[in-house]
C-alpha positions as CSV (number, residue, x, y, z in Angstrom):
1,X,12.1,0.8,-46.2
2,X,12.1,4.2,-44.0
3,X,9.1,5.4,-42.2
4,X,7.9,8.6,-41.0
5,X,5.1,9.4,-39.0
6,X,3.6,12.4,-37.5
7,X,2.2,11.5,-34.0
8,X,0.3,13.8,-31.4
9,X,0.9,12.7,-27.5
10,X,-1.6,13.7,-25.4
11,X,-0.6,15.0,-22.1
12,X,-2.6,14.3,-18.5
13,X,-3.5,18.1,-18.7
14,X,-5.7,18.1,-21.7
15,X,-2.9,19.3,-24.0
16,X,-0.7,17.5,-26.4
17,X,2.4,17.6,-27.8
18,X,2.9,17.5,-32.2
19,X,6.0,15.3,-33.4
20,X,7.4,13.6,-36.5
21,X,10.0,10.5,-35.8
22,X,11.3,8.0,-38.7
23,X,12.5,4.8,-38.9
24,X,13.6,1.2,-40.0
25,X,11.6,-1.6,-40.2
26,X,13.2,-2.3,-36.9
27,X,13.5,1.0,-35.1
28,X,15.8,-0.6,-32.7
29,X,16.9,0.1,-29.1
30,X,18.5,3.8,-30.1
31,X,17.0,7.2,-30.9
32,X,18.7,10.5,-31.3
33,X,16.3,13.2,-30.5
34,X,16.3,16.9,-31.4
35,X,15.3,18.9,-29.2
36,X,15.0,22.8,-30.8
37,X,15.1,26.1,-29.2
38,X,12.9,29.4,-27.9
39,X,10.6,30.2,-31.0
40,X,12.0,27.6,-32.6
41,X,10.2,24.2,-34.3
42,X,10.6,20.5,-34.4
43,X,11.6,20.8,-38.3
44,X,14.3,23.2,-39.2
45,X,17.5,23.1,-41.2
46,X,19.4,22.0,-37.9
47,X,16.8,19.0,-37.5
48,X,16.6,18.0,-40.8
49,X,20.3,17.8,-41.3
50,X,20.5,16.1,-38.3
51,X,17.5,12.9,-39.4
52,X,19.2,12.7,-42.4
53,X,22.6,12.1,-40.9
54,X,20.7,9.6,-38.7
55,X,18.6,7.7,-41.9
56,X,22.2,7.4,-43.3
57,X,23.0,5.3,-40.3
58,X,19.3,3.4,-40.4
59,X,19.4,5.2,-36.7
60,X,15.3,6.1,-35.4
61,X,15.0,10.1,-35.0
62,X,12.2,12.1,-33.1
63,X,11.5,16.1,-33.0
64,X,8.5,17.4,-31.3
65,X,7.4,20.7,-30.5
66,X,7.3,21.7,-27.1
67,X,4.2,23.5,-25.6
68,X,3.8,26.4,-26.7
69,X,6.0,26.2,-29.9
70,X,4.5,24.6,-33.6
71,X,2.0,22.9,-33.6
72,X,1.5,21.7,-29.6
73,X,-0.8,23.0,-27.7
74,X,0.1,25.8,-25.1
75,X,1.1,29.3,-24.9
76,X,4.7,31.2,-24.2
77,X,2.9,32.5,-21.6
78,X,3.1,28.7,-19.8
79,X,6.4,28.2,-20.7
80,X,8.6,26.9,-18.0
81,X,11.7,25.2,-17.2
82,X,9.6,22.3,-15.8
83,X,7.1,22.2,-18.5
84,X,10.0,21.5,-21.0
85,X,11.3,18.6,-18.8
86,X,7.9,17.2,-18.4
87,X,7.7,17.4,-22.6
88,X,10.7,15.6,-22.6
89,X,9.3,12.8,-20.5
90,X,6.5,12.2,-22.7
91,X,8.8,11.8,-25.5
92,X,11.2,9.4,-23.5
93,X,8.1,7.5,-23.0
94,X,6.5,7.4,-26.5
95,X,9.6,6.0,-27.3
96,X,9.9,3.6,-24.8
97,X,6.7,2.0,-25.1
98,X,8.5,1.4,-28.7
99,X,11.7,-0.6,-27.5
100,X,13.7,2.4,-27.6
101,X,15.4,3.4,-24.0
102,X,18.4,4.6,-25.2
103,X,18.3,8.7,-26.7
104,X,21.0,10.6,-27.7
105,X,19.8,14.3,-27.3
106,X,20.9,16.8,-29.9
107,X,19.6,20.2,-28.2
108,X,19.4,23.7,-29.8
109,X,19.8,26.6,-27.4
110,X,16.5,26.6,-25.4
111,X,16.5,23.0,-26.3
112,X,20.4,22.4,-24.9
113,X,19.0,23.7,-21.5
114,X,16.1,21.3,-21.7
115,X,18.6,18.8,-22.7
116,X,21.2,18.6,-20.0
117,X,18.9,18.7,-17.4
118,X,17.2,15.6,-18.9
119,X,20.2,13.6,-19.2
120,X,20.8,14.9,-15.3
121,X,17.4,13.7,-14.4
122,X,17.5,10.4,-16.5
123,X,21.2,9.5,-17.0
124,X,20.3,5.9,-17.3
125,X,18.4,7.0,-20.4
126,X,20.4,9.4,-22.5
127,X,23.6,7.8,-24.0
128,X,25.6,11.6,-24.6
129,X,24.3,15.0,-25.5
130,X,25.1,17.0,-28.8
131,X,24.4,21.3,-27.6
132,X,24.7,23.5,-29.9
133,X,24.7,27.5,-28.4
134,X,23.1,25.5,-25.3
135,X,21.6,28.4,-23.2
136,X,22.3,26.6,-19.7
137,X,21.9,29.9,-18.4
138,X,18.2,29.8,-19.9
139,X,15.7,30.8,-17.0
140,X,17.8,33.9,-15.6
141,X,18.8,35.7,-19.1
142,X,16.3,37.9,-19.5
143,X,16.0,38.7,-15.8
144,X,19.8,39.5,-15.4
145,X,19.6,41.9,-17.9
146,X,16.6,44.2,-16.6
147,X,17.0,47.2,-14.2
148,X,15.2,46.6,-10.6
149,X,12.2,48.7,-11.9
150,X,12.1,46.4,-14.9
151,X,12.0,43.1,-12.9
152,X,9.2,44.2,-10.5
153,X,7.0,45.1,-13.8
154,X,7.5,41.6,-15.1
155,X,6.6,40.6,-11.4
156,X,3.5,42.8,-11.0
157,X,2.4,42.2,-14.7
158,X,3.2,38.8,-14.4
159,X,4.3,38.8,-18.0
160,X,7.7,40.4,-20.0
161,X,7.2,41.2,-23.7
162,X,10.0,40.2,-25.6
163,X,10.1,41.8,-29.4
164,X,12.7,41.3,-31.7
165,X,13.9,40.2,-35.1
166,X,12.9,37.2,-34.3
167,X,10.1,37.0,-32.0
168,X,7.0,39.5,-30.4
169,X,6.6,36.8,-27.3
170,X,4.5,37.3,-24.0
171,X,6.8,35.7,-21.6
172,X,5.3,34.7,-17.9
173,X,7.0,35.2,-14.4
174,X,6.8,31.8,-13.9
175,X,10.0,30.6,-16.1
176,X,12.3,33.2,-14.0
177,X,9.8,32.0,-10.8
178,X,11.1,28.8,-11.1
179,X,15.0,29.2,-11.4
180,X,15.9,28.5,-8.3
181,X,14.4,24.8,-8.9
182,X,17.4,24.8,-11.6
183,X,20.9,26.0,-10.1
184,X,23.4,26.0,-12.4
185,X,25.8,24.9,-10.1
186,X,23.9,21.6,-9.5
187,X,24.1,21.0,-13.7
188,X,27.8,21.8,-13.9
189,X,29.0,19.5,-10.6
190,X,26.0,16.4,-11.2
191,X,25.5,16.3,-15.4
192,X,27.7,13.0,-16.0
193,X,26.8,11.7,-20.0
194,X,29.2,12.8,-22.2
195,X,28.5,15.6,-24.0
196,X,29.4,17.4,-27.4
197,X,29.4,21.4,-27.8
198,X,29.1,23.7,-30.9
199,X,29.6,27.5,-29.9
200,X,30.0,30.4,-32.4
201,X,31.9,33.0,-31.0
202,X,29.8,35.8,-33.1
203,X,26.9,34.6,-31.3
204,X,24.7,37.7,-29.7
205,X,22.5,35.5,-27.7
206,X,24.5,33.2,-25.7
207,X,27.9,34.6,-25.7
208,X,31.0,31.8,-26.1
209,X,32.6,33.5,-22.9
210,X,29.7,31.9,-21.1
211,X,29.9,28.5,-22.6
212,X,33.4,28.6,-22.3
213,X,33.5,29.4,-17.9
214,X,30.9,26.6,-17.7
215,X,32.9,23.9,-20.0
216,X,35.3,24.9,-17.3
217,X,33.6,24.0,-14.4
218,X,31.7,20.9,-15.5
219,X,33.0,18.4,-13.6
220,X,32.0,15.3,-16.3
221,X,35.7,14.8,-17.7
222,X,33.6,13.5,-21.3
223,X,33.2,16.6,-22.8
224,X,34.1,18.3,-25.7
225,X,34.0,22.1,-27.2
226,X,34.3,23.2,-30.8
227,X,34.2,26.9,-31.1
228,X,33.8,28.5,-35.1
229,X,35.1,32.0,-34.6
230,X,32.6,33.0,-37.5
231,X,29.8,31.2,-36.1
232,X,26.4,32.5,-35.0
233,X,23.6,31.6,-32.9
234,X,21.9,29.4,-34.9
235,X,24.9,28.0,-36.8
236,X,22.6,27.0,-39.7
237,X,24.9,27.2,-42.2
238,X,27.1,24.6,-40.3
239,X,24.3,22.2,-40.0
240,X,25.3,19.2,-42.0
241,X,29.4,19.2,-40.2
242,X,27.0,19.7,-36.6
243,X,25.1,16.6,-37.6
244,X,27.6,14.3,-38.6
245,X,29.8,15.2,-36.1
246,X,27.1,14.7,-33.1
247,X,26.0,11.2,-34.5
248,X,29.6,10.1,-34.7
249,X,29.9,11.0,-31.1
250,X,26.8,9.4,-30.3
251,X,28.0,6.3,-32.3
252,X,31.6,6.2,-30.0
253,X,29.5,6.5,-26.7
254,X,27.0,3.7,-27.7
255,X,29.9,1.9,-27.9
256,X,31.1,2.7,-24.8
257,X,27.7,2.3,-22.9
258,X,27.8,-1.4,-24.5
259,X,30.9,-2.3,-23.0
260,X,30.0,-1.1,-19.8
């Protein structure tokens, strides 16, 4: 019989993170977490395609919301690069403390950022990644795209606002403050877990072009790129193919990882 749980993880700092994971009567030694975007929540179509694809294989699954997003504690105003690894962390160690120390990471945008530097930091803990639209160019988007009067505002102010169809955000400094802690060069030449990307190349947020001259330059030779020339940001409608596709790569580098 299946469980699921919703569990809060309360942080050093007072604040606490809100998740849901399911599993077996045996959860086992494996995992697949998702990890979802900016704005985004622990339980969307992408997530819930992608526990289902995992209860079909009697595989544990995890989503929790980081700071700041759902129903954790925090504001967007907090939100930094470090903050999402350190949300990470908690997760890895929730699950830990459950007999589970191997994760495959299926990250969302945001999340694919948050992702591949985790799997840097803690490659002895992350099996392969599954990114879709991964934003690896997360920290410095906004900033590369305002005029020199713009970015001195967002200095001064110490916040940016950022209003659009899909979000009215306060954004602080800090997340652009704290790039240089993050090159990009240092994910592209040091990320070694193998690692699965989806890419529409109608996506207005992190352009395929981009994805494409990092997949490039990544030296990992375990790395694969599907790009759907109709395909979106969010690639929602694509969910179910994203999720069986990224557990079946999980499933071939478990394999791997057991041999080794």
């Amino acid at each position: 019989m299946r469980r699921r749980e919703t569990v809060r993880l309360n942080l050093s700092d007072g604040q606490w993170l809100q998740g849901d994971w399911s599993f077996e009567a045996d959860p086992g030694s494996f995992a697949v977490v998702f990890v979802h975007g900016f704005r985004s929540v622990r339980g969307g179509e992408k997530s819930q395609a992608v526990e289902a694809a995992c209860a079909r294989r009697g595989w544990t699954f995890a989503a929790f919301d980081f700071r700041g997003h759902g129903e954790s504690s925090g504001t967007m105003l907090e939100l930094r690069g470090s903050r999402l690894l350190e949300d990470l962390e908690a997760v890895r160690t929730f699950l830990a403390d459950r007999g589970i120390n191997r994760l495959g990471l299926v990250g969302s945008s945001m999340g694919g950022w948050a992702s591949a530097w985790f799997a840097l930091r803690r490659p002895e803990t992350v099996v392969a990644l599954a990114l879709i639209a991964p934003g690896f160019h997360f920290l410095t988007a906004r900033w590369e795209k305002l005029s020199p009067a713009e970015r001195e505002r967002w200095k001064q102010e110490g916040f940016l606002r950022i209003r659009n169809e899909w979000v009215d955000v306060d954004l602080g400094y800090g997340l652009v403050e704290e790039s240089p802690q993050f090159p990009v060069e240092t994910l592209l030449a040091r990320l070694a877990r193998p690692a699965l990307i989806f890419q529409g190349m109608q996506d207005d947020i992190v352009p395929y072009s981009r994805v494409l001259e990092y997949f490039e330059k990544f030296a990992c030779p375990h790395m694969e790129l599907r790009l759907y020339k109709d395909g979106d940001h969010r690639l929602t409608e694509r969910k179910d193919e994203l999720a069986t596709a990224a557990c079946d790569f999980f499933q071939r580098w478990r394999a791997v990882s057991e041999t080794q």
